[in-house]
C-alpha positions as CSV (number, residue, x, y, z in Angstrom):
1,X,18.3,12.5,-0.9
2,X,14.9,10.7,-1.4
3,X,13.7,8.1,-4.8
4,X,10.2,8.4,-5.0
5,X,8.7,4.6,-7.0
6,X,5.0,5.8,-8.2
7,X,5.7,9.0,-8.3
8,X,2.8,9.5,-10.4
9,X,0.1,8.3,-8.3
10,X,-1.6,10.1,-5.5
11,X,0.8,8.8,-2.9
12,X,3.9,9.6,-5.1
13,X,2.3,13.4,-5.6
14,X,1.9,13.9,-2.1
15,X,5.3,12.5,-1.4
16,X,7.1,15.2,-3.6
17,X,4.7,17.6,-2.1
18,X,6.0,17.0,1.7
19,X,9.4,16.7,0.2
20,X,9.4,20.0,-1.3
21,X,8.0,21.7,2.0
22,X,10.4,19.9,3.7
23,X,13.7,21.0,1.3
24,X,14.2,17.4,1.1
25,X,15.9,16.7,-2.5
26,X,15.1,14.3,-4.8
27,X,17.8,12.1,-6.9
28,X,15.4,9.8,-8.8
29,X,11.6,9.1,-9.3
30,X,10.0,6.4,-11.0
31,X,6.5,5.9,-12.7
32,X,4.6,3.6,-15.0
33,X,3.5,5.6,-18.2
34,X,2.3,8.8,-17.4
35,X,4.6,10.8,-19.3
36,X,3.3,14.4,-19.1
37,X,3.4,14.2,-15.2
38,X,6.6,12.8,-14.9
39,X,7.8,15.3,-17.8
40,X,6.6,18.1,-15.5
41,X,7.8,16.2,-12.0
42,X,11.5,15.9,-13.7
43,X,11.1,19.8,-14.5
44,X,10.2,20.7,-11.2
45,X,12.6,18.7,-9.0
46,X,15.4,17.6,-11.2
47,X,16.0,14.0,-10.6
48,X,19.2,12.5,-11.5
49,X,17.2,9.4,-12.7
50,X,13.8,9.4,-14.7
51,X,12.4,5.7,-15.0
52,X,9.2,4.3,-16.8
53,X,8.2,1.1,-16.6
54,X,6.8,1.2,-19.7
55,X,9.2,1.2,-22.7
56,X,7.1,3.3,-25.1
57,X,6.4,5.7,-22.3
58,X,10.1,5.7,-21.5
59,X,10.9,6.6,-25.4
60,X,8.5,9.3,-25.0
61,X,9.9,10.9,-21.7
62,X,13.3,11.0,-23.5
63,X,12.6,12.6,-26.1
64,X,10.8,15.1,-24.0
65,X,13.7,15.5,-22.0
66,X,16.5,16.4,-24.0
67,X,17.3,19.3,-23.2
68,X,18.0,18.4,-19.5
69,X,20.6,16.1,-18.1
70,X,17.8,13.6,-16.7
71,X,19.3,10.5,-17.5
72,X,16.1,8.0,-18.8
73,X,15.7,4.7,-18.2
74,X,13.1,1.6,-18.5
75,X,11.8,-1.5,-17.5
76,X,12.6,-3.1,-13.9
77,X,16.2,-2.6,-14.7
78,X,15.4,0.9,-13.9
79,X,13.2,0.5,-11.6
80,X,15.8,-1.4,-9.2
81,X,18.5,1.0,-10.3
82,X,16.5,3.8,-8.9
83,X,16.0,1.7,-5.9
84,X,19.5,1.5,-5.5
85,X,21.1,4.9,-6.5
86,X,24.2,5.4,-4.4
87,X,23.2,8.8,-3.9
88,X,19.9,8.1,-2.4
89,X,19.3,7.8,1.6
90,X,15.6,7.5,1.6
91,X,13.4,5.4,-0.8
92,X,9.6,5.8,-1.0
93,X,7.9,2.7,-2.7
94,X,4.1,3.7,-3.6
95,X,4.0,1.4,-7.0
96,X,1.1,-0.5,-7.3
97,X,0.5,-4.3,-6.9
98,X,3.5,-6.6,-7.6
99,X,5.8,-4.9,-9.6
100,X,7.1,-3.0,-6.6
101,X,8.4,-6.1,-5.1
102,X,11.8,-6.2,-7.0
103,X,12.7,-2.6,-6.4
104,X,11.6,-2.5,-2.8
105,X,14.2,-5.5,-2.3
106,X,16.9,-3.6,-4.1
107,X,16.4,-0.8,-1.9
108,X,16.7,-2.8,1.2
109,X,19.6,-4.6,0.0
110,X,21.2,-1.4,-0.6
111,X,20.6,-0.2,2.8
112,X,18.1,2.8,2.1
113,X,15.4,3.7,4.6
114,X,12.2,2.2,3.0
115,X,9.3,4.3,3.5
116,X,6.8,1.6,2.3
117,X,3.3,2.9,0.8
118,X,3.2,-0.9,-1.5
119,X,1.6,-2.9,0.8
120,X,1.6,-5.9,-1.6
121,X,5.5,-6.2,-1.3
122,X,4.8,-7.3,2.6
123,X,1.5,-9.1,1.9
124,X,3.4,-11.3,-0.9
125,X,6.8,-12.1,0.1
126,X,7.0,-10.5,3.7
127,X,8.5,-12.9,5.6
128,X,11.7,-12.6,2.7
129,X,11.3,-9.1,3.2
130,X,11.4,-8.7,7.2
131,X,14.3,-10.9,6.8
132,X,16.6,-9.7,4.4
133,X,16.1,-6.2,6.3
134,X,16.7,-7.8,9.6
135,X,19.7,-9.6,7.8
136,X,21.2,-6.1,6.0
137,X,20.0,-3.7,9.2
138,X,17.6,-2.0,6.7
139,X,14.9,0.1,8.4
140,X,11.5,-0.1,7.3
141,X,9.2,2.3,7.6
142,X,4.8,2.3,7.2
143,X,3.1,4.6,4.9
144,X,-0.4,3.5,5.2
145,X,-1.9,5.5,7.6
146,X,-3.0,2.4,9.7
147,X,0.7,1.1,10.2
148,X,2.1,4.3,10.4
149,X,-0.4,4.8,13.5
150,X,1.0,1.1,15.0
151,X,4.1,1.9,14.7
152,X,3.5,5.2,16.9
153,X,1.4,3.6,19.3
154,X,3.8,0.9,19.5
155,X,6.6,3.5,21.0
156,X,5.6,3.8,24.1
157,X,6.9,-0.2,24.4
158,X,5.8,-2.8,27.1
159,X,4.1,-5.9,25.8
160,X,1.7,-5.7,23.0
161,X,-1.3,-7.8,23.2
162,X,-3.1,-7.1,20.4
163,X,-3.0,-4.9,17.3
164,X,-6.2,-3.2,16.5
165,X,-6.5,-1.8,12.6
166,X,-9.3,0.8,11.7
167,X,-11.6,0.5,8.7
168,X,-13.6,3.8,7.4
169,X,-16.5,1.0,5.9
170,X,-15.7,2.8,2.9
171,X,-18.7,4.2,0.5
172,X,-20.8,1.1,0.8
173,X,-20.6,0.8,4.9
174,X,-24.3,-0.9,5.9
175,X,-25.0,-2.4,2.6
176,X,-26.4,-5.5,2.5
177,X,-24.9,-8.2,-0.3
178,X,-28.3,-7.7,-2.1
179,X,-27.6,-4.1,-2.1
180,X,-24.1,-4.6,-3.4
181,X,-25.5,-6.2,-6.1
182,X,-25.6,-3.0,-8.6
183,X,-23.1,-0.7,-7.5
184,X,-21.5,0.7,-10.0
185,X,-17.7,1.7,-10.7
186,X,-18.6,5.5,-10.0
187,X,-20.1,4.6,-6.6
188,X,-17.1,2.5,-5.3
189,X,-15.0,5.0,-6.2
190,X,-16.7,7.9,-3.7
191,X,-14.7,7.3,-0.7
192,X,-16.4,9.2,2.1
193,X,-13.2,10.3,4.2
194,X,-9.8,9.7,2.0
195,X,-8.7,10.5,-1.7
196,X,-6.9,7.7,-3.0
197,X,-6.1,5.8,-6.2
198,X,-8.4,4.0,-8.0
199,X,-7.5,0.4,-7.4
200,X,-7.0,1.1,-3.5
201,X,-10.2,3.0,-3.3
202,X,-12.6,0.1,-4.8
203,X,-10.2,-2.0,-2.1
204,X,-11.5,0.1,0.5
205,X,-15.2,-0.8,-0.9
206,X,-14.7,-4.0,-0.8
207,X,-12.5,-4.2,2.3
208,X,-10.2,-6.5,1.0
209,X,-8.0,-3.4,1.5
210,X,-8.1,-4.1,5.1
211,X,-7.5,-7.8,4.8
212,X,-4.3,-6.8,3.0
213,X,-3.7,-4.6,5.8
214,X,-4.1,-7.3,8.4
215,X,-1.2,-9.4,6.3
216,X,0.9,-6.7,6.2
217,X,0.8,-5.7,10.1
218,X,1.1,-9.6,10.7
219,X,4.8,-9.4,8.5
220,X,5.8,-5.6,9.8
221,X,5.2,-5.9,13.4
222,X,5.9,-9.9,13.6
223,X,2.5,-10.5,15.0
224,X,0.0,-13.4,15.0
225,X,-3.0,-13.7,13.3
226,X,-5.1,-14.1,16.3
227,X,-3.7,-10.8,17.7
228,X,-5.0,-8.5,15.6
229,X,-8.0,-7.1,14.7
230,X,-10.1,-4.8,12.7
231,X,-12.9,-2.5,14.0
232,X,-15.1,-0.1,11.7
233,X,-14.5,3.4,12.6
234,X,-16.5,5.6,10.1
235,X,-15.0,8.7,11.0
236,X,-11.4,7.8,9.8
237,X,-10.1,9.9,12.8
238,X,-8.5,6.7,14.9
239,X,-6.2,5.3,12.7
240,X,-5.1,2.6,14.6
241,X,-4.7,1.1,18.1
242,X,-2.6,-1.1,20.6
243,X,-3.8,-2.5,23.2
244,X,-0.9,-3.5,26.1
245,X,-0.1,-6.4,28.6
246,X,-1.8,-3.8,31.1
247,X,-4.7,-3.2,29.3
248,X,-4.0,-0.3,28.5
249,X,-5.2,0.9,25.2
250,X,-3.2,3.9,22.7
251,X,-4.6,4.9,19.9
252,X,-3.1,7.4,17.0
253,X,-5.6,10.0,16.1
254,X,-5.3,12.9,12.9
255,X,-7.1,14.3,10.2
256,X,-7.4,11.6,7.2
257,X,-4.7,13.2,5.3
258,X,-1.8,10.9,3.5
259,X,0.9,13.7,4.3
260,X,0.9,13.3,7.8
261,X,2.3,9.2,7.6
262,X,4.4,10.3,4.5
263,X,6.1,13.1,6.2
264,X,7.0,10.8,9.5
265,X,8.7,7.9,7.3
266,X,10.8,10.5,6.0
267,X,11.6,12.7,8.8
268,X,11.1,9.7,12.2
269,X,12.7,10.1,14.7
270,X,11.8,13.7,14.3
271,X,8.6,15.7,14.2
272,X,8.2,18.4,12.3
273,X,5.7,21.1,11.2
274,X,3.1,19.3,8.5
275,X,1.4,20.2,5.4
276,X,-1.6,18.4,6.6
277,X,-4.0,20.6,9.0
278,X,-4.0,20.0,12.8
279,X,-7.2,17.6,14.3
280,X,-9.2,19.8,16.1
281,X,-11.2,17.6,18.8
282,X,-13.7,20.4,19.7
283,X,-15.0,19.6,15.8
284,X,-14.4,15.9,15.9
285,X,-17.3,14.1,15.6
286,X,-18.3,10.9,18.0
287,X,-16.2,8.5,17.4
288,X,-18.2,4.7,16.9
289,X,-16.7,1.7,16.4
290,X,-18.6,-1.4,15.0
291,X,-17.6,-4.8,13.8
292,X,-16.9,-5.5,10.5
293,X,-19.3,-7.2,7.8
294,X,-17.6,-10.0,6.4
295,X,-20.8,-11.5,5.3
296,X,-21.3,-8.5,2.9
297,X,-18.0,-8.3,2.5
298,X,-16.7,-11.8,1.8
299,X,-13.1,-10.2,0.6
300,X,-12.0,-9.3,4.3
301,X,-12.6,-13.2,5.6
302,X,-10.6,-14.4,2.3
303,X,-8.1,-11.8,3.4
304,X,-8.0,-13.2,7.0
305,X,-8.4,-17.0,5.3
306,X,-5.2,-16.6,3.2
307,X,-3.5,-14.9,6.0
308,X,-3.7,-17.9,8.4
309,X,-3.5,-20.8,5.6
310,X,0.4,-19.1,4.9
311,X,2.2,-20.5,1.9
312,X,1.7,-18.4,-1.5
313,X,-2.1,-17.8,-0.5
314,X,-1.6,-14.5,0.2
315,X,0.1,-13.8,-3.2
316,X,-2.6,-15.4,-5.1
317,X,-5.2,-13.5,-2.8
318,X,-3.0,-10.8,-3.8
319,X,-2.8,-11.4,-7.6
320,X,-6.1,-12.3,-8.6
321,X,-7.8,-9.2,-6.5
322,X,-5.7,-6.8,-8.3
323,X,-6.8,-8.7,-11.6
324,X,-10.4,-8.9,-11.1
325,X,-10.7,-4.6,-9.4
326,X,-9.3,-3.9,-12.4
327,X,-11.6,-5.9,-14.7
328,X,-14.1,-4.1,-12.7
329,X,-12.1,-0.6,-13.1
330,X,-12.9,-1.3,-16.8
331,X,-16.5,-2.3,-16.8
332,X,-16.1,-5.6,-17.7
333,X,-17.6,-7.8,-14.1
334,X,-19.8,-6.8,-11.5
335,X,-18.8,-5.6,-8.2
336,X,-19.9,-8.4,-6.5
337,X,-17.9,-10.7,-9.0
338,X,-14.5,-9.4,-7.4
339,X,-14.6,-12.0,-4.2
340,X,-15.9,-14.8,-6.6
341,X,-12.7,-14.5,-8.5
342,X,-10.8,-14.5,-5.7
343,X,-12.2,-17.5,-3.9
344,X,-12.4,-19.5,-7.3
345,X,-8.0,-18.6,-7.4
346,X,-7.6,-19.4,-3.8
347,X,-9.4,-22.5,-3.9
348,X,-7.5,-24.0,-7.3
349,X,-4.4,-22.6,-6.1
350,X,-4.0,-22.7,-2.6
351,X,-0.9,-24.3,-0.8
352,X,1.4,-23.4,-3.4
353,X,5.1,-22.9,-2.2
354,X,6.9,-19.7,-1.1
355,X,10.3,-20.5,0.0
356,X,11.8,-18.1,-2.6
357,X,11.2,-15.2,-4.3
358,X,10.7,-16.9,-7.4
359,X,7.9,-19.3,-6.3
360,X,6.2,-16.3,-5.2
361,X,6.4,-14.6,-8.5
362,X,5.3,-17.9,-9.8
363,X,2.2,-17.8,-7.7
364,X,1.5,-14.4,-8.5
365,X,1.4,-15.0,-12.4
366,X,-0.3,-18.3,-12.2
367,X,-3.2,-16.3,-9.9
368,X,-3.5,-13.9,-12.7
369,X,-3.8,-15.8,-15.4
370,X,-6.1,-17.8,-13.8
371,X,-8.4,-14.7,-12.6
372,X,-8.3,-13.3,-16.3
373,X,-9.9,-17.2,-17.2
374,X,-12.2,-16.6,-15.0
375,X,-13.2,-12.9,-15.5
């Protein structure tokens, strides 16, 4: 039985989607505050467990749930006792930003199979993560397309000298920092290959989504900074690469469609028939490969900064990003204000501690507070 965390969001609606082609049932799902979807998700797959972060949206879902036997509940209480449900073998964790942190925790200390779409759970605390999994024989499983396609490429074993991680360029791929200038909200949110969230979509425009990717490959697949890298592949068809002792290269290629990763951390070790249509390589485009932009882009080189400097950098990187996209989200900076934000939080917080889950937490909310100061 599977608990879907965001269940809401685009991740979380495609998860239920593969889930219900695949006859896998679900035994709890949990959102923020969108009550009519969850009502409707609860309606259609009857959960055991219905959780809202939110207490008023919580309120609401109850009442609009009484006639079932959906038990309701709120806050991260219920998000970590979703996490955790007995009944539950399988755990998908797509909640935004930090809040997933908690619950992903509870699920690995519960032994479930996390199939992990929140990347900011491994680019905040992942070296706690990777070793309270190692410690409880938890297996962990990538969502994000990129990871998903390392962890293929990284079956057929040997020695793996370095990890490459593909970048679409996102909508503003050749832009210039002048040009970047006066973008607006409406044109960072027209990804040219992938449909996504809004948060992770203006990530992709500003490719700090990748320099989150690049921390969490570095926590997933234990590797060093200096062996991994990112290319620019605007075609989104390469999702990622290895590159062996040999020098030998394998690379993971598909359609840019979100059910093909989401079906194979549910179903690995087995493959089965996806929702997602087939690549067809007599149709594929060339496939180009450039270096990235970070002068343009000066979110990827903090990204790669934090993820070398260690401590609770990358929680901070972390933290005030999500801050200042979604000051941006609402109008209220410019696009090109986002990096500024970030570098201003890095360079008054930098070298905090992260020996515990608490001083990463810590970090995170000092980061925010100091972004919304800022902003």
């Amino acid at each position: 039985m599977l608990t879907v965390l965001g269940s809401t969001g685009s991740i979380g609606r495609q998860t239920l989607e593969v889930a219900s082609s695949l006859g896998i049932p679900v035994c709890a799902l949990a959102a923020g505050s969108s009550v009519k979807l969850m009502e409707e998700q609860c309606r259609a797959f009857s959960p055991r467990l219905a959780v809202m972060y939110d207490e008023n949206a919580a309120r609401a879902l109850k009442t609009a749930l009484a006639d079932t036997d959906i038990r309701v509940a709120s806050g991260m209480a219920g998000l970590i006792e979703a996490a955790s449900l007995p009944r539950a073998s399988a755990v998908l964790a797509a909640m935004s930003g930090a809040i997933g942190l908690r619950p992903a925790l509870a699920a690995i200390e519960a032994g479930k199979r996390l199939a992990l779409a929140n990347k900011e759970t491994l680019v905040c605390a992942g070296e706690l993560v990777m070793a309270a999994a190692e410690k409880r024989g938890t297996e962990i499983l990538p969502v994000d397309s990129e990871h998903s396609a390392l962890f293929q490429c990284l079956q057929a074993g040997g020695d793996a000298e370095e990890l490459i991680i593909t970048a679409s360029g996102g909508p503003f791929l050749g832009y210039t920092a002048r040009q970047l200038e006066n973008v607006t909200v409406a044109d960072a949110l027209k990804h040219p290959n992938w449909s996504m969230g809004a948060k992770i979509t203006v990530d992709s425009a500003t490719m700090m989504n990748k320099g989150l990717e690049f921390i969490e490959a570095m926590r997933l697949f234990r590797m060093p900074a200096d062996k991994i890298s990112i290319l620019v592949h605007p075609q989104s068809i390469v999702h990622s690469m290895v590159r062996f002792a040999d020098g030998a290269v394998i690379a993971q290629l598909g359609t840019p469609d979100m059910r093909l990763p989401i079906q194979l951390a549910l179903t690995w070790p087995e493959r089965v028939k996806s929702l997602a249509p087939s690549l067809d390589l007599t149709r594929t485009p060339p496939l180009t490969f450039l270096e990235p932009d970070t002068a343009a882009f000066p979110c990827l080189a903090l990204a790669l900064g934090a993820a070398r400097s260690g401590g609770a950098d990358c929680a901070v990187l972390n933290a005030a990003n999500e801050t200042a996209v979604h000051a941006f989200l609402r109008g209220e900076i410019k696009f090109t204000r986002i990096p500024a934000v970030v570098e201003a939080a890095l360079t008054a917080l930098g070298g905090m501690k992260a020996d515990t889950l608490d001083d990463i937490l810590s970090a995170d909310a000092a980061a925010r507070r100091f972004a919304e100061d800022c902003i």
